[in-house]
C-alpha positions, -999 to 999 in steps of 0.1 A, spaced: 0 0 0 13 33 -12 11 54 23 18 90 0 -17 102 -12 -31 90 21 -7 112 43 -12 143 16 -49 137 20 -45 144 53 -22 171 60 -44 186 34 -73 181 54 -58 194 84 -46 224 63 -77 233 54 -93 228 87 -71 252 106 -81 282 88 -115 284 97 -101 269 130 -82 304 130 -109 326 123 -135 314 143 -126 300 176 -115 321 206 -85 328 219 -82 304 246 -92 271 225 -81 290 193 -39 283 197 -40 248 210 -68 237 182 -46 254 157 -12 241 170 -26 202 172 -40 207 130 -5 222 124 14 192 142 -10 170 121 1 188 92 40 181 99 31 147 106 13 138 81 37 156 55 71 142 73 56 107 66 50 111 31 85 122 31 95 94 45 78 71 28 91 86 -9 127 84 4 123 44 8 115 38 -24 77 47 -34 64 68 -52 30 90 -65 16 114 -92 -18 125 -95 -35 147 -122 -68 173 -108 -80 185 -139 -107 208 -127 -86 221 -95 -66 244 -114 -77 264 -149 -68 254 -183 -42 234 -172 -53 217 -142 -32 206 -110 -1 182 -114 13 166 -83 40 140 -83 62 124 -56 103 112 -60 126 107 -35 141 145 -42 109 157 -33 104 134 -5 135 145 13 123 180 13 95 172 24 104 150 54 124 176 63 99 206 59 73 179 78 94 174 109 101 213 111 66 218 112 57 191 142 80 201 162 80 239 155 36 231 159 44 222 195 64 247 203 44 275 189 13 263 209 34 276 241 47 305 225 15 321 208 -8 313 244 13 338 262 11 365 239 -27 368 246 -49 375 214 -22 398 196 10 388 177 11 348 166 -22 343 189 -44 367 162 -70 354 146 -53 364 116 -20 343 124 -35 316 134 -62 316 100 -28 314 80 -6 292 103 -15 258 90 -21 268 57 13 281 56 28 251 74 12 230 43 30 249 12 61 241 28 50 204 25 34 207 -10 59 231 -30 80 201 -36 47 180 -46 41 204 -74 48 184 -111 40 215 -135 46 252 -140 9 262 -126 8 244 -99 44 251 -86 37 284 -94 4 285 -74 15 267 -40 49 288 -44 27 321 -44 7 305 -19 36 296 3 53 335 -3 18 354 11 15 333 38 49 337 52 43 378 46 11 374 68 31 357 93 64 381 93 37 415 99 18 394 127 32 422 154 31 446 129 7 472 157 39 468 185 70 480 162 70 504 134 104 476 119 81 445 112 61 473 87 95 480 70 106 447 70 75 432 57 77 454 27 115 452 18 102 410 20 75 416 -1 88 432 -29 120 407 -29 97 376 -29 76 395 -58 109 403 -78 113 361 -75 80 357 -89 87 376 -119 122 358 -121 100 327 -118 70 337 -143 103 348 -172 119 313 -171 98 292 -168 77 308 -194 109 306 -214 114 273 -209 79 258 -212 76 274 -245 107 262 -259 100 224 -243 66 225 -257 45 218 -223 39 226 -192 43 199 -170 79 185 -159 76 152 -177 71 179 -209 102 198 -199 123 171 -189 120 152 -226 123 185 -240 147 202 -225 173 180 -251 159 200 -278 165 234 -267 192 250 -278 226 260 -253 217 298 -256 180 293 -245 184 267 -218 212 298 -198 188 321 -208 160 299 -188 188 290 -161 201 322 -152 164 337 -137 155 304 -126 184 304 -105 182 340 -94 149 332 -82 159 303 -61 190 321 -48 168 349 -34 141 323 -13 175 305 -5 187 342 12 219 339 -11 242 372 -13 236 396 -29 199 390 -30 198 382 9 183 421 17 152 405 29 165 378 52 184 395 79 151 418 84 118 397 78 136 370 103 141 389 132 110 407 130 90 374 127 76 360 160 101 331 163 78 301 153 73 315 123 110 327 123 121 286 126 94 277 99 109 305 73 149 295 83 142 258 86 120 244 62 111 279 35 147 288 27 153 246 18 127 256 -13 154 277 -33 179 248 -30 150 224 -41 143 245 -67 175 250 -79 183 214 -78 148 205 -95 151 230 -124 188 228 -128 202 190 -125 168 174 -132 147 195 -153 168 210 -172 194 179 -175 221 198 -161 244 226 -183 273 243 -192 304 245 -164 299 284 -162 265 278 -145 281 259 -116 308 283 -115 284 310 -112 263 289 -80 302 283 -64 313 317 -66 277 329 -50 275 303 -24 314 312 -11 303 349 -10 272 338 12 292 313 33 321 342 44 302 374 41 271 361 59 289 344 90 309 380 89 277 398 94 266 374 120 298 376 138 295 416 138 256 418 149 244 420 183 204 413 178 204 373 187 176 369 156 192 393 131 226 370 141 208 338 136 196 352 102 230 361 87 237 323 97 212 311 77 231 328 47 259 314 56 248 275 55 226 284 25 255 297 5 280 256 18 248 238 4 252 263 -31 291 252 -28 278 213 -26 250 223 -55 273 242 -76 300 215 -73 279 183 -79 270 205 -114 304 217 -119 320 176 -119 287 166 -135 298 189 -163 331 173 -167 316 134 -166 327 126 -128 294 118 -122 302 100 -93 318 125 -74 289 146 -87 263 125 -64 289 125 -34 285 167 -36 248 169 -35 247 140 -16 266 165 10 248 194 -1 214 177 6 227 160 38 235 196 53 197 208 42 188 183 67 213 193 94 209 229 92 171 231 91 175 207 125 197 225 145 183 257 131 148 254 141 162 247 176 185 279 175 156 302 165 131 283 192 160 291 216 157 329 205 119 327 210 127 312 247 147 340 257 126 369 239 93 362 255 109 355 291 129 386 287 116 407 257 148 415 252 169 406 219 201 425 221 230 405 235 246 435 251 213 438 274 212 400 278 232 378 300 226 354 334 203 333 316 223 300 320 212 300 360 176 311 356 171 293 318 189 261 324 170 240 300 166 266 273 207 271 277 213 236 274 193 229 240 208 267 224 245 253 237 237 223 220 221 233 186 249 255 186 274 231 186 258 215 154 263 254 136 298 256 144 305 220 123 326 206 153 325 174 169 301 161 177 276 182 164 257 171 137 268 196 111 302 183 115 299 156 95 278 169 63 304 198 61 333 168 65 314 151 31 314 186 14 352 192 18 361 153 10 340 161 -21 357 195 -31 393 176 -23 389 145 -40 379 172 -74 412 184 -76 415 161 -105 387 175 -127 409 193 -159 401 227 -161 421 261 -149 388 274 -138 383 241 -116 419 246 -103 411 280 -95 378 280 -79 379 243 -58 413 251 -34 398 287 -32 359 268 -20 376 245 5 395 277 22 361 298 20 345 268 34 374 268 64 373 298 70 333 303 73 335 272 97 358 292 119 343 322 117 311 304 131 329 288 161 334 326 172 296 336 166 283 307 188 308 313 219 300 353 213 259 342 216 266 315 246 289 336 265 277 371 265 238 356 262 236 328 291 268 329 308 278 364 314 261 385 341 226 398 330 230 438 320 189 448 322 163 436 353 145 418 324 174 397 317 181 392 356 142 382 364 138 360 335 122 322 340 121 290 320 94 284 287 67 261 297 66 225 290 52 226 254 80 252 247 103 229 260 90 196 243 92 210 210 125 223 218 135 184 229 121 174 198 143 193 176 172 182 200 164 144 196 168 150 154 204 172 164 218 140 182 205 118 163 220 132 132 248 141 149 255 102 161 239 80 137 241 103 102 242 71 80 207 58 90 199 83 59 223 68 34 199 47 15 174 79 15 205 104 3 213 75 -24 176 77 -37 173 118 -35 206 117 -57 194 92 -80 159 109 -83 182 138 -105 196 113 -129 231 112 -107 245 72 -100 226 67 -68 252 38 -59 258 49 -20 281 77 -22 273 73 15 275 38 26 282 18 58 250 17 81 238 35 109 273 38 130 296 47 101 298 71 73 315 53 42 320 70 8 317 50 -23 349 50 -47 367 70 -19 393 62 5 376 82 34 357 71 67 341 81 98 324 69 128 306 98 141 294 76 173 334 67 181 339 100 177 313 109 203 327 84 227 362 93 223 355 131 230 331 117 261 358 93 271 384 128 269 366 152 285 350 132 316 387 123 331 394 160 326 368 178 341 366 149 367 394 144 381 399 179 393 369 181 408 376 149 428 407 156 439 400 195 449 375 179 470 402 160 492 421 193 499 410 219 531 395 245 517 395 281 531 373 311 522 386 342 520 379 374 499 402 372 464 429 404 460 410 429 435 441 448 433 420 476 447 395 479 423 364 466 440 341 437 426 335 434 389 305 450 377 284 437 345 295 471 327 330 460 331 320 426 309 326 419 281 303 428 253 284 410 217 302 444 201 332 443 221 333 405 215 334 409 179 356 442 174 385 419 175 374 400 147 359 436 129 394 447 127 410 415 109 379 421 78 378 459 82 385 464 46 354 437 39 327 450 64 337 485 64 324 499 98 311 535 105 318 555 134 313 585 146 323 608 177 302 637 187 315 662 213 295 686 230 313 715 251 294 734 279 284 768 269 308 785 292 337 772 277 349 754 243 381 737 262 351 723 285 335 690 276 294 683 288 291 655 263 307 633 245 287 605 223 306 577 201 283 561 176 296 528 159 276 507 135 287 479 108 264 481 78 259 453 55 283 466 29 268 446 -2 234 464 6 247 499 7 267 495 -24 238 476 -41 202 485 -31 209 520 -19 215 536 -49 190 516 -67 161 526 -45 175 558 -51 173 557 -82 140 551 -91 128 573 -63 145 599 -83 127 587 -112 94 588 -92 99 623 -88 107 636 -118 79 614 -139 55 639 -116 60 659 -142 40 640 -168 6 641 -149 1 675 -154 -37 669 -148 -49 676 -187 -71 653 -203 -53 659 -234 -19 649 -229 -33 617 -212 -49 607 -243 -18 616 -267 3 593 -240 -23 566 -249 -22 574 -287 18 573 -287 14 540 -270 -5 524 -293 17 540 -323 45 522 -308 30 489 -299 18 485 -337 46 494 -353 65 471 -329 39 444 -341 45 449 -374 87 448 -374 83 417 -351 60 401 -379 
């Protein structure tokens, strides 16, 4: 029995029941009736997922459910990854949300409206990847954009931000569309259908020029949902101003779209291309990995930090993408699979430990209400459980040992090593120069994650917010556990998903042969000399660090101990002021890429009146832009506002001249007709 269109049916169902769920229930019975449909949407999503990765799968055609061309759904192993993925995000992130949204009364996440669009959004993420033509994609994709918009302006009465941020997100996800609507319009008219079984047979007719031409928005479009530089401008704002459920769903399971997308379109659809296309997705996803990790590492907003993180795992999966298209290209198709089996592997990892980061955020902003790290601090004592599951989906973000995005990032450097081979200058160019970004971004991380445990949880709390917070409730804390179960697990047993990599790869015409072989306790690649036993890791670092910490204790216990007041050299206990701080943290680090991230600062002094040699005031402003926007977007936006401006001047408010604009415009679409024809 094919357990797909059953578990669709039903997250479907449940889809559809919590809207009017949403809208009509009150408050109190509203958020946990909403939050149990939107669990049963991530379960029943997840296990379609799960059931397409062992091997089955499902297509359907609704004629009448969409116009003219009706509704085509199919179900591979590709998909079925995605959707596993976007299906346990949702379960988990459903249970936490229930104990989020019921403390912030009926406002925020607990609005009628939010709640309406919750579930429904929750199901796009599961169904985008069902989608098997260019209306129905197109449709749930649309679908899947307004809801998240709804969601990010959910507190849009309490801060004047989420109103900017919802619009710099709109108009991003809107330029996508139209990225969207131009290639695959391209491409469907030069394949000669619509669905993807059309444009998969005749993608082999198209000629080189039209299928880049088709690529190139494609991919742009993907980049942006994917939150790749430089069209990441909407990340860094919509996510922080999200409330953080929604925040998890967007960075977790949403973002995973543009790599599916890109993957779909470009290795499957599309039949793969040209080595400058790969190049292109390399040199974009090393620019994402480095300059987004930077940003992170310089901001002191714990969501808008979390955020630039994102960009900076989205652009290693583009590496893995970019490479598995790159050796593809040049007919190593094996060591094609082992790159996207990497890339897809760290989808996984990322949207796990992720989740579990931005649930952490959500923890500390609703016990504190507080986001900035230099106002944060103490919360280790009074947050202990929250502290513990941050600490540990931390670990998993800086791609150590043993967190679970130590191993994916592992696969994606044995695959960009072992393609040293591949003939090409461009290949010996861009590969060393990957691994090093890739280094170097892994680095870079470890710093961001000790900068958000140590000046968030472990210093001393700077605000009375900070020093009277208290732990989430339960449900907060069993979605959290949830997510922290699927880090340890992938962090310990990675190759329980070999078989369903192996499918995901072969589901893009790449030799699905196990580039990851070797069982549940050991990570094996095919064709490669290279292993690893992330659970004898585990024990050898348990087995370390025990003895260590241990022993000290046990013998400082045997000694006499005497209390007495430590020499403070005079200058009295240490205050919190005298702490370090996020900024001070990271100033360091500021002044190694200060050419790169190009800081502003400013010192205003302010004599008394009296007396210009006297000093009342003295302020010292300091602020790290993101460099890519101000060089990019600025002068865009001021550009056309410029433009705005001055075309004021052609409503001059006749009747006249309105017409002759009319009459010109028809002049010039005829004779444009008539050249064309």
């Amino acid at each position: 029995m094919n357990l797909i269109p059953a578990a669709l049916a039903t997250a479907t169902a449940l889809g559809g029941a919590g809207t009017p769920a949403g809208l009509v229930l009150p408050h109190p019975v509203r958020v946990p009736v909403v939050g149990a449909l939107t669990v049963g949407v991530g379960v029943s999503g997840g296990a379609a997922g799960v059931a397409a990765l062992g091997g089955s799968r499902w297509a359907a055609v609704r004629p009448g459910l969409l116009p003219l061309a009706g509704a085509h759904a199919a179900v591979d192993p590709l998909a079925g990854l995605f959707m596993a993925v976007a299906g346990a995000v949702v379960a988990a992130v459903g249970v936490y949300g229930i104990g989020y949204a019921a403390g912030h009364g009926s406002h925020g996440l607990g609005s009628r409206s939010a709640q309406a669009v919750l579930p429904l959004f929750a199901l796009t993420l599961v169904l985008v990847p069902v989608a098997a033509s260019v209306s129905t994609f197109l449709a749930l994709w649309e679908l899947m954009a307004l809801g998240s918009l709804t969601l990010v302006l959910a507190e849009h009465r309490e801060r004047s931000s989420v109103r900017q941020a919802g619009v710099w997100y709109a108009v991003m996800t809107h330029l996508g569309l139209v990225l969207l609507l131009t290639g695959f319009a391209l491409f469907a008219a030069q394949a000669g259908g619509e669905t993807f079984a059309a444009l998969r047979t005749g993608a082999h007719h198209v000629s080189a020029t039209m299928r880049g031409l088709v690529f190139v928005p494609l991919a742009l479009a993907f980049m942006s949902k994917a939150g790749a530089m430089p069209l990441h401008a909407w990340l860094p704002r919509a996510h922080p101003e999200a409330p953080s459920p929604v925040s998890a769903l967007m960075s977790a399971a949403m973002v995973n779209l543009g790599i599916y997308g890109l993957v779909r379109t470009g290795l499957d659809l599309l039949g793969g291309g040209p080595a400058w296309w790969w190049l292109g997705l390399l040199a974009a996803g090393g620019v994402s990995a480095v300059y987004g990790i930077l940003q992170a590492a310089m901001a002191s907003d714990l969501k808008r930090l979390l955020a630039y993180s994102t960009s900076e795992n989205m652009g290693l999966v583009l590496i893995g993408v970019g490479a598995a298209g790159l050796f593809a290209s040049h007919g190593d198709r094996p060591l094609a699979a082992l790159a996207l089996a990497a890339a897809l592997l760290h989808v996984v990892n990322h949207s796990v430990f992720k989740a579990l980061l931005f649930c952490g955020a959500g923890s500390v902003l609703r016990a504190t209400g507080l986001r900035d790290l230099d106002r944060l601090g103490g919360l280790r004592s009074r947050m202990p459980a929250t502290a513990g599951l941050f600490a540990l989906a931390a670990l998993g973000a800086v791609a150590l040992p043993p967190g679970n995005g130590f191993i994916s990032e592992w696969l994606l450097l044995q695959a960009l090593i072992h393609g040293f081979h591949v003939p090409g200058v461009a290949v010996a160019v861009v590969l060393p120069l990957s691994v090093a970004l890739v280094a170097l971004s892994a680095g870079i991380a470890a710093a961001v994650f000790v900068k958000a445990l140590g000046v968030g949880f472990f210093a001393r709390p700077r605000d009375e917010r900070a020093a009277s917070a208290r732990e989430s409730p339960p449900l907060m804390l069993t979605g959290m556990a949830l997510l922290a179960a699927g880090v340890v697990a992938l962090a310990v047993v990675p190759g329980l998903l070999g078989e369903g990599l192996d499918r995901a790869v072969g589901a893009v015409g790449l030799p699905g042969s196990g580039p990851l072989t070797g069982g549940g306790l050991g990570v094996r690649l095919a064709g490669i000399s290279a292993s690893l036993s992330p659970l004898w890791v585990v024990a050898a670092l348990t087995a370390a660090i025990l003895p260590a910490t241990g022993l000290p204790r046990l013998y400082g216990r045997r000694r006499r101990r005497v209390n007495a007041r430590l020499w403070d050299c005079g200058g009295g206990a240490p205050t919190p002021r005298m702490a370090y701080t996020a900024t001070s943290f990271a100033e360091p680090l500021q002044r190694v890429f200060d050419d790169v991230l190009a800081p502003e600062q400013d010192v205003d002094v302010t004599p008394v009146g009296e007396s210009a040699y006297l000093v009342q005031r003295v302020r010292f402003r300091h602020r790290v832009p993101d460099r890519i926007e101000h060089r990019l977007y600025e002068p865009v936006l001021r550009a056309l506002a410029d433009t705005g401006r001055a075309a004021r001047r052609l409503a001059g408010g006749s009747v006249h001249l309105y017409l002759g604009y009319g009459f010109a415009g028809l002049v010039v679409l005829l004779l444009a007709l008539a050249v064309g024809w």
